[in-house]
Backbone bond lengths (Angstrom), bond angles and torsions (degrees), N, CA, C in turn:
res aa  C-N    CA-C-N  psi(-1)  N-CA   C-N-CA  omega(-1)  CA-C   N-CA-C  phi
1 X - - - 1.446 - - 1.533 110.51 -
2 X 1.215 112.09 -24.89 1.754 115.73 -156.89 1.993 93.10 -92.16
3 X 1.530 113.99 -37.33 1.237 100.88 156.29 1.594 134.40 -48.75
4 X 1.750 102.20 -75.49 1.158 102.35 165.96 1.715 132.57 -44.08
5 X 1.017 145.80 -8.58 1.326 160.51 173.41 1.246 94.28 -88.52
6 X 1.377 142.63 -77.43 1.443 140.55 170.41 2.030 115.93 -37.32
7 X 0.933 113.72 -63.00 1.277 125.66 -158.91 1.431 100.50 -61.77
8 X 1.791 118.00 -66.87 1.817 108.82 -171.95 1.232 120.69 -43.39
9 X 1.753 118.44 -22.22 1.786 105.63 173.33 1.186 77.07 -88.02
10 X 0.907 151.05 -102.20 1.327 142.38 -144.20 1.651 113.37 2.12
11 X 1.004 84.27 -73.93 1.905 107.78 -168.28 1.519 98.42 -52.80
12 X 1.232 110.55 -53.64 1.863 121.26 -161.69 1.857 90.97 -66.92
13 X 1.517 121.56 -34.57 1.302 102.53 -165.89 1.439 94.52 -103.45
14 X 1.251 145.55 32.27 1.658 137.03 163.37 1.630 89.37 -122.18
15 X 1.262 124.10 2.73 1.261 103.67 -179.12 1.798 107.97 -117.21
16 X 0.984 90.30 -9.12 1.791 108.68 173.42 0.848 141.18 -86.57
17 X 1.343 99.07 -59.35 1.466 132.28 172.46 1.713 122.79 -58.62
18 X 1.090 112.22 -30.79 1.657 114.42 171.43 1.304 115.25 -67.45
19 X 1.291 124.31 -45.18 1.356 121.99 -152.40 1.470 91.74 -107.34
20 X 1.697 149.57 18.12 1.256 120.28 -169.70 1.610 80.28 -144.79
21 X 1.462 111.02 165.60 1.574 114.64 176.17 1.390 99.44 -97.41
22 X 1.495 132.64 22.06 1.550 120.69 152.63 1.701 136.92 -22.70
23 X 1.566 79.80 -44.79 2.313 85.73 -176.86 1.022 85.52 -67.87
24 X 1.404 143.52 -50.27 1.218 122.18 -128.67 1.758 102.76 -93.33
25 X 1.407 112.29 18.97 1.471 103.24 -174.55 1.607 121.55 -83.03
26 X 1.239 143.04 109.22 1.171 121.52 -124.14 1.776 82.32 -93.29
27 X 2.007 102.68 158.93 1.527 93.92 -163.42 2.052 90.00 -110.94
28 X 1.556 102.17 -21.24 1.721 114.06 -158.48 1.433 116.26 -167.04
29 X 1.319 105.63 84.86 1.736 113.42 -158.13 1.285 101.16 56.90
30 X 1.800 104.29 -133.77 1.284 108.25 -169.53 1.485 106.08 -80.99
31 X 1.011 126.75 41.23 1.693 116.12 162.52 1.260 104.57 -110.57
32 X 1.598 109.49 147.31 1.329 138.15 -150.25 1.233 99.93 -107.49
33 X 1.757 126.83 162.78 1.567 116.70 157.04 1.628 104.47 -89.43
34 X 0.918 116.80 4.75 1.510 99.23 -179.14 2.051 101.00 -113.34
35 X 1.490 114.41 -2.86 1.483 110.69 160.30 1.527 110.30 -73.38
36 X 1.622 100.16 -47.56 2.124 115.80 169.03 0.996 82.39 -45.84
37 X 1.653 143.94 -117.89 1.588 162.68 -148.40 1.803 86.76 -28.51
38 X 0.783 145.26 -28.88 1.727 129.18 -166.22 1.776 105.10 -112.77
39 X 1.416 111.14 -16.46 1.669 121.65 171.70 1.693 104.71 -85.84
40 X 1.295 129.84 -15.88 1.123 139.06 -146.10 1.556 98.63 -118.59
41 X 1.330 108.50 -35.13 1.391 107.00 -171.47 1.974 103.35 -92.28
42 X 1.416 95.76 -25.26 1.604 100.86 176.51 1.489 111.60 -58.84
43 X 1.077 99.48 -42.30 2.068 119.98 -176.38 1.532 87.29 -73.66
44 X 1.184 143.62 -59.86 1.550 129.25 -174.92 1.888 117.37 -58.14
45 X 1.195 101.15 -26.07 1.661 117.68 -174.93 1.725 91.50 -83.01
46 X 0.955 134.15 -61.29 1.258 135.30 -171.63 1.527 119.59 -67.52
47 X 1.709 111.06 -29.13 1.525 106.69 -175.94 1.758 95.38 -88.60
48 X 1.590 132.44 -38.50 0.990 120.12 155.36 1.487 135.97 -14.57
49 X 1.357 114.29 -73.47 1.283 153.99 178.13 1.428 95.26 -44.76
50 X 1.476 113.81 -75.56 1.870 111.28 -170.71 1.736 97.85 -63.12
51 X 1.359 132.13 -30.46 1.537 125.71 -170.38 1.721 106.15 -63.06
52 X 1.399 108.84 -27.54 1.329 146.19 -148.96 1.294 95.07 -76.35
53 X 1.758 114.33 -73.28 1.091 121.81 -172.12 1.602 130.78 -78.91
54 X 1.956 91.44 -9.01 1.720 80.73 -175.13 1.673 93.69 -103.18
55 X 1.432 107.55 18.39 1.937 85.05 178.86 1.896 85.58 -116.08
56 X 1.127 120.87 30.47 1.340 123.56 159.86 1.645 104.76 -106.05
57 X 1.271 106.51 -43.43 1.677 102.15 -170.56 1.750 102.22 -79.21
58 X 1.055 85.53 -14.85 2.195 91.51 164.59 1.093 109.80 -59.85
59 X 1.085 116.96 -55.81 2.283 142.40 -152.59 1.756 76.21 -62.38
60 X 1.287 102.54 -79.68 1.459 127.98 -164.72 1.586 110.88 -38.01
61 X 1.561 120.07 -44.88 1.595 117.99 -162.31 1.444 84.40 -82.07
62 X 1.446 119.41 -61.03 1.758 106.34 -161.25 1.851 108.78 -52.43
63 X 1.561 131.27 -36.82 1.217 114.81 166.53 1.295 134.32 -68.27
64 X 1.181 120.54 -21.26 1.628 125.30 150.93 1.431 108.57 -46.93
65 X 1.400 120.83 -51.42 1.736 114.03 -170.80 1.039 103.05 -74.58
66 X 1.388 128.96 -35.90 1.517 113.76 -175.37 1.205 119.89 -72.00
67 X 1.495 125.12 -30.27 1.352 135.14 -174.58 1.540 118.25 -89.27
């Protein structure tokens, strides 16, 4: 899941993003939609990642107690 959640922007913005002047649409002064689209995907990589790691250290604490 933690791939797939990462990867479709991924994919949709290396496959988009080259060939169209989208980034460059400006969203707030000099901020870009494709700086948003790359701040947005960092915050998706990172909230992944912590969802990631604390339902592993979950898995992990309840088999320590049981064992």
């Amino acid at each position: 899941m933690f791939v797939i959640v990462n990867a479709v922007p991924l994919a949709a913005s290396t496959m988009v993003f080259p060939f169209t002047d989208i980034p460059a649409v400006p969203v707030l002064g000099h901020l870009t939609l494709g700086v948003v689209w790359g701040i947005l995907q960092c915050g998706l990589f990172m909230a992944t990642a912590w969802w990631y790691e604390a339902r592993s250290t979950r898995l992990c604490d309840s088999l320590a107690v049981e064992g």
